[in-house]
C-alpha positions as CSV (number, residue, x, y, z in Angstrom):
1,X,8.7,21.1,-18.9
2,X,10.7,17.8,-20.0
3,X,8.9,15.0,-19.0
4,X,11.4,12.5,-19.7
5,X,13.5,14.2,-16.6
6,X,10.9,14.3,-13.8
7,X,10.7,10.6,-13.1
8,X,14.7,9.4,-13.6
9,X,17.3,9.1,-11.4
10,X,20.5,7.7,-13.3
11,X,22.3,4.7,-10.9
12,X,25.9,6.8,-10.8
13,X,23.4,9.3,-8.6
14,X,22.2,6.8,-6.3
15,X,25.5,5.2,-5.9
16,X,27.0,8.7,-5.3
17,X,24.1,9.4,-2.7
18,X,24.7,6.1,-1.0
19,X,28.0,7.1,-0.1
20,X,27.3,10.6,1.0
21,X,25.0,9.7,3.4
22,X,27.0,6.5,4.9
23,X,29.5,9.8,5.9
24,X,26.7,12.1,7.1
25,X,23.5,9.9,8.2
26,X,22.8,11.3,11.3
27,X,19.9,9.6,13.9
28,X,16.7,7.9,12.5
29,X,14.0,9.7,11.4
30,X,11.3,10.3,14.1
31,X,8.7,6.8,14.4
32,X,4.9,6.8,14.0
33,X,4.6,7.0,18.0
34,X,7.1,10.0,18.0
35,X,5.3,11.8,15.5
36,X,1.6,11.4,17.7
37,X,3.8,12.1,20.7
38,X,5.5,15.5,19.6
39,X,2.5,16.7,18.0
40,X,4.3,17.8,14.6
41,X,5.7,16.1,11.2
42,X,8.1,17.4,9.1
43,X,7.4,17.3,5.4
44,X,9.5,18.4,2.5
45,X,7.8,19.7,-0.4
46,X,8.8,21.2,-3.8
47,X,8.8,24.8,-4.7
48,X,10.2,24.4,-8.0
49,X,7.8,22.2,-10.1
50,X,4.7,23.2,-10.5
51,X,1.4,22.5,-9.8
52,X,3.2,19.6,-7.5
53,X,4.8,22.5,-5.5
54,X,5.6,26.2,-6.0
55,X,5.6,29.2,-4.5
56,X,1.7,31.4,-4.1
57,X,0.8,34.9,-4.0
58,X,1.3,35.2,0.0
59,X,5.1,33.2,-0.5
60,X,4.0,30.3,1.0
61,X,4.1,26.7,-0.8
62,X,1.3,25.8,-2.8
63,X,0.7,22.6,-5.1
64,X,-0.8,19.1,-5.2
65,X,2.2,18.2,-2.8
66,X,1.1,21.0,-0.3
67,X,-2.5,20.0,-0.4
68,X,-1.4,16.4,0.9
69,X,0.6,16.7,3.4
70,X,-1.4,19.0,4.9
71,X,-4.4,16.1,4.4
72,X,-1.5,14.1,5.8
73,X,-1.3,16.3,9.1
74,X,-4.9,16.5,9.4
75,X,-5.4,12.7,9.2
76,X,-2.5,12.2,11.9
77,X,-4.0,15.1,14.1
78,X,-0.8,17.2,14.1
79,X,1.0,20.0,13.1
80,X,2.3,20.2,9.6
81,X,6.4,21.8,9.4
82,X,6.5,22.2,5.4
83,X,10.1,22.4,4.4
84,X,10.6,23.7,1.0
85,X,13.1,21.7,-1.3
86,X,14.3,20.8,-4.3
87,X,14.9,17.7,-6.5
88,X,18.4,17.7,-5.8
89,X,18.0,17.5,-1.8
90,X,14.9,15.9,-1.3
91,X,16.6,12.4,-0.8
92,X,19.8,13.4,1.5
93,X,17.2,15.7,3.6
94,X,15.2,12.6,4.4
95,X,18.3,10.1,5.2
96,X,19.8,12.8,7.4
97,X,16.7,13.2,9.9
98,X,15.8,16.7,8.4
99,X,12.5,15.5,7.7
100,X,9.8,12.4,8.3
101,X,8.5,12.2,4.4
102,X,9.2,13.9,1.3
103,X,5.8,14.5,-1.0
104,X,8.1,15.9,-3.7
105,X,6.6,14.4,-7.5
106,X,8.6,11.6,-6.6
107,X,8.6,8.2,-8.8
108,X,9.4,4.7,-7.2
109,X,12.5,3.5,-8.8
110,X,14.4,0.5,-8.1
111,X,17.9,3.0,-7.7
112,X,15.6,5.2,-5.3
113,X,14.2,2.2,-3.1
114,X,17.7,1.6,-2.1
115,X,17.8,4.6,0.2
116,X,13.8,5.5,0.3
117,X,10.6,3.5,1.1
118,X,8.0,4.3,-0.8
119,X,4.0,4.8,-0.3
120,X,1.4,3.7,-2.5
121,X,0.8,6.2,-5.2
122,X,-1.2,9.4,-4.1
123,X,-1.1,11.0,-8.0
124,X,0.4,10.3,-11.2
125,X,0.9,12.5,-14.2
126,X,-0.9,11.5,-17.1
127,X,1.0,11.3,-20.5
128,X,-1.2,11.6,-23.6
129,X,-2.4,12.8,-26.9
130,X,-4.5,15.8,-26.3
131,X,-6.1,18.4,-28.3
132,X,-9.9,19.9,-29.6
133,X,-12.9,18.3,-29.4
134,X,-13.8,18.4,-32.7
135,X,-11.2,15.4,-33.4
136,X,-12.7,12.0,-33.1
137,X,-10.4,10.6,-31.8
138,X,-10.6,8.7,-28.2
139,X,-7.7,5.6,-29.3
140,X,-4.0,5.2,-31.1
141,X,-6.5,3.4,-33.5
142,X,-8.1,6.7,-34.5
143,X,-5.2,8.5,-35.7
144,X,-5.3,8.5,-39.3
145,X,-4.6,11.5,-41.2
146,X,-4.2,14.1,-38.0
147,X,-0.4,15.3,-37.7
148,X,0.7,15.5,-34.4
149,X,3.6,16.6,-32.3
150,X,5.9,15.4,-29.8
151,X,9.4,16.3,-28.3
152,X,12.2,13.8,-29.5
153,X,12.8,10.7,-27.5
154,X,10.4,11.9,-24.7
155,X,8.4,9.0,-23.0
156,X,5.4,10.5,-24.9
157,X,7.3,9.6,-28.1
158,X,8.5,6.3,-27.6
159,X,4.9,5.4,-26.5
160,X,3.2,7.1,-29.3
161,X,5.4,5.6,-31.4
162,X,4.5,2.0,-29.6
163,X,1.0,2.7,-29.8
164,X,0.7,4.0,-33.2
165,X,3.3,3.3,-35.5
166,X,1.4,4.3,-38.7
167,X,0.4,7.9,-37.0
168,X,1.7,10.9,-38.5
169,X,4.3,11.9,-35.9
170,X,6.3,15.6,-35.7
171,X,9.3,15.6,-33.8
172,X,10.3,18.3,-32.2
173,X,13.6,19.3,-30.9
174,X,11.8,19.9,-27.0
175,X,8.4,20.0,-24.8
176,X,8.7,24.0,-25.7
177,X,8.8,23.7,-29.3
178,X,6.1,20.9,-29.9
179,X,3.6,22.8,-27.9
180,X,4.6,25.8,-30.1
181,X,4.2,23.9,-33.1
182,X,0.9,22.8,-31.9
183,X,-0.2,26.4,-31.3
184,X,1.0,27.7,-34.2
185,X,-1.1,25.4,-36.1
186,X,1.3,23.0,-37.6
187,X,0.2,20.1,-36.1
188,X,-3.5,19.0,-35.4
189,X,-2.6,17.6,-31.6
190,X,0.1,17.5,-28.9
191,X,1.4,14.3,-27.6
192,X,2.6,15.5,-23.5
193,X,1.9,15.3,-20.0
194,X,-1.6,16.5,-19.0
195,X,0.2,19.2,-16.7
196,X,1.8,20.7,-19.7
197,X,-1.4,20.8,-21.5
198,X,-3.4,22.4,-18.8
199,X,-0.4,25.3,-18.5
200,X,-0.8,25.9,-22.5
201,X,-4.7,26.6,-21.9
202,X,-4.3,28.7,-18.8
203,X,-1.7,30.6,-20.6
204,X,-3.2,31.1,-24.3
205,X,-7.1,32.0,-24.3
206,X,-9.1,29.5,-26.7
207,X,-6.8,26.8,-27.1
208,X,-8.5,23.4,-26.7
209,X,-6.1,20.6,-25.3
210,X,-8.6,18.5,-24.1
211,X,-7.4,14.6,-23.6
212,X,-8.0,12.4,-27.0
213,X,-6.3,9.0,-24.8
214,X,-4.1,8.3,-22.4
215,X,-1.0,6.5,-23.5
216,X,0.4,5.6,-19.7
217,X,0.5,7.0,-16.2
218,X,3.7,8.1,-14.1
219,X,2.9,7.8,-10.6
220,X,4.1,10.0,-7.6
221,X,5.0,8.6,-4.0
222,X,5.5,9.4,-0.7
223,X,9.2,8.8,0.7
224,X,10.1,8.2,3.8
225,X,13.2,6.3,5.8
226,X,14.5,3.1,5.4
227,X,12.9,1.3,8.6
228,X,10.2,2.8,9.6
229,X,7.5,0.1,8.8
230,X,4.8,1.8,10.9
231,X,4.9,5.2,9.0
232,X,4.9,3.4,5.6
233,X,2.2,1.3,6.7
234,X,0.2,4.2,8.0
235,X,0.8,6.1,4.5
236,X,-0.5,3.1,3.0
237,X,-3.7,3.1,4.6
238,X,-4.3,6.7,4.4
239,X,-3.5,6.7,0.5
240,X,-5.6,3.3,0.1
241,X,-9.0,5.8,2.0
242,X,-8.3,8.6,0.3
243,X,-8.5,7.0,-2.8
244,X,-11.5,4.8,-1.7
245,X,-13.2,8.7,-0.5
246,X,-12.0,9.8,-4.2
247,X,-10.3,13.0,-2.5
248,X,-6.8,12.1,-4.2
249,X,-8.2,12.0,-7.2
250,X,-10.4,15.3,-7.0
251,X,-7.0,16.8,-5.9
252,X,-5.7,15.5,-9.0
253,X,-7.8,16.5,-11.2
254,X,-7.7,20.1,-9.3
255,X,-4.3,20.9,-9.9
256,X,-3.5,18.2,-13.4
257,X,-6.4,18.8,-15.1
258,X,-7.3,14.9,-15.3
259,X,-8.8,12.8,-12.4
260,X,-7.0,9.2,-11.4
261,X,-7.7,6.1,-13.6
262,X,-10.7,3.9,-11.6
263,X,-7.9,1.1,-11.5
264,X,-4.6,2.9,-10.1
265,X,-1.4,0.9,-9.9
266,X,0.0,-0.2,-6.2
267,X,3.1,-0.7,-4.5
């Protein structure tokens, strides 16, 4: 899983989209009142990144994204129309009235914003150095003589690097070959997103990739359509008592392995 890739959008794309949809916008998506009235939202979530989305045993969605907007339709009092899709659609579906919100592992970007409005953040991935127990280490400042490993140029390298410049750092050509360096025993800890750590534990019995420290957090939003101030301010409401209830961040921790900071970023 590259982490680097899940929260960019290069500006050539959102310049492409922008035109693409000036052709083939069609009517506004459906209003707060609209929603109430018709009974039913339409949500787009992912099938193709897990845990945010993917497909279960019984072939139906699944994921941290699945979990919330059905917490979304229960809050509203309506009926929930999942609609699977994919990174590469999730933006013209929403501009072109196929859907009310995407809950997609989505990150606010300024390129993004010029098509999407964005929630507060319901979740964030958390990028970090983990690994056993038995290392004391809970800080940048305790890495002495432990070697760990990374994938090249990944936002877990450059912030490792940042954070500690002294460490003894192992690049690695990707996330697949750090982590297999890691389990291999060639390097004491694993510098990656808490998702990829929690896969590497399910998947290889014994392994300890516990959290040492967090280096940063990449937040996930809800979209939704240019102009609909009601629904955004809605969202914002719901994500702001869901996180007061601490249900977002049990969900979190459910499906990432690691619960929401007690100070989250806002919008």
């Amino acid at each position: 899983m590259g982490v680097k890739m899940m929260f960019s959008l290069k500006a050539k794309f959102a310049v492409a989209l922008v035109a693409i949809t000036a052709m083939i916008a069609g009517p506004a998506a459906a209003d707060l009142k609209e929603i109430l009235e018709s009974g039913k939202v339409r949500i787009g979530v992912p099938v193709d990144v897990p845990p945010f989305g993917f497909v279960g045993e019984n072939n139906e969605p699944v994921g941290l994204d699945v979990d919330v907007a059905h917490m979304i339709g229960e809050a509203l009092g309506v009926e929930v129309e999942l609609q699977q899709i994919t990174g590469a659609n999730r933006i013209p579906y929403l501009v072109t009235d196929r859907l009310d919100m995407v809950i997609s592992a989505m990150g606010a970007t300024p390129e993004r914003a010029q098509l999407v409005a964005f929630s507060s953040p319901y979740s964030a991935l958390a990028i970090g150095v983990f690994g056993p127990d038995s290392f004391a280490v809970s800080a940048p400042g305790d890495l002495t003589d432990q070697t760990i490993a990374v994938a090249r140029g990944t936002t877990q390298d450059l912030e490792l690097t940042a954070a500690a410049p002294d460490a003894k750092i192992t690049r690695f050509d990707d996330d697949a070959t750090a982590a297999a360096a890691f389990l291999s025993g060639q390097a004491d800890l694993l510098a990656t997103a808490n998702v990829v750590a929690r896969d590497l534990m399910e998947k290889n019995a014994g392994v300890e990739l516990n959290a040492r420290f967090i280096l940063r957090y990449a937040p996930t939003h809800v979209g939704v359509q240019q102009g609909n101030p009601e629904i955004l301010r809605w969202l914002d409401t719901f994500v702001f008592y869901n996180m007061l209830t601490g249900d977002l961040s049990d969900l979190t921790e459910k499906w990432l392995g690691q619960p929401l900071p007690e100070h989250f970023p806002s919008l």
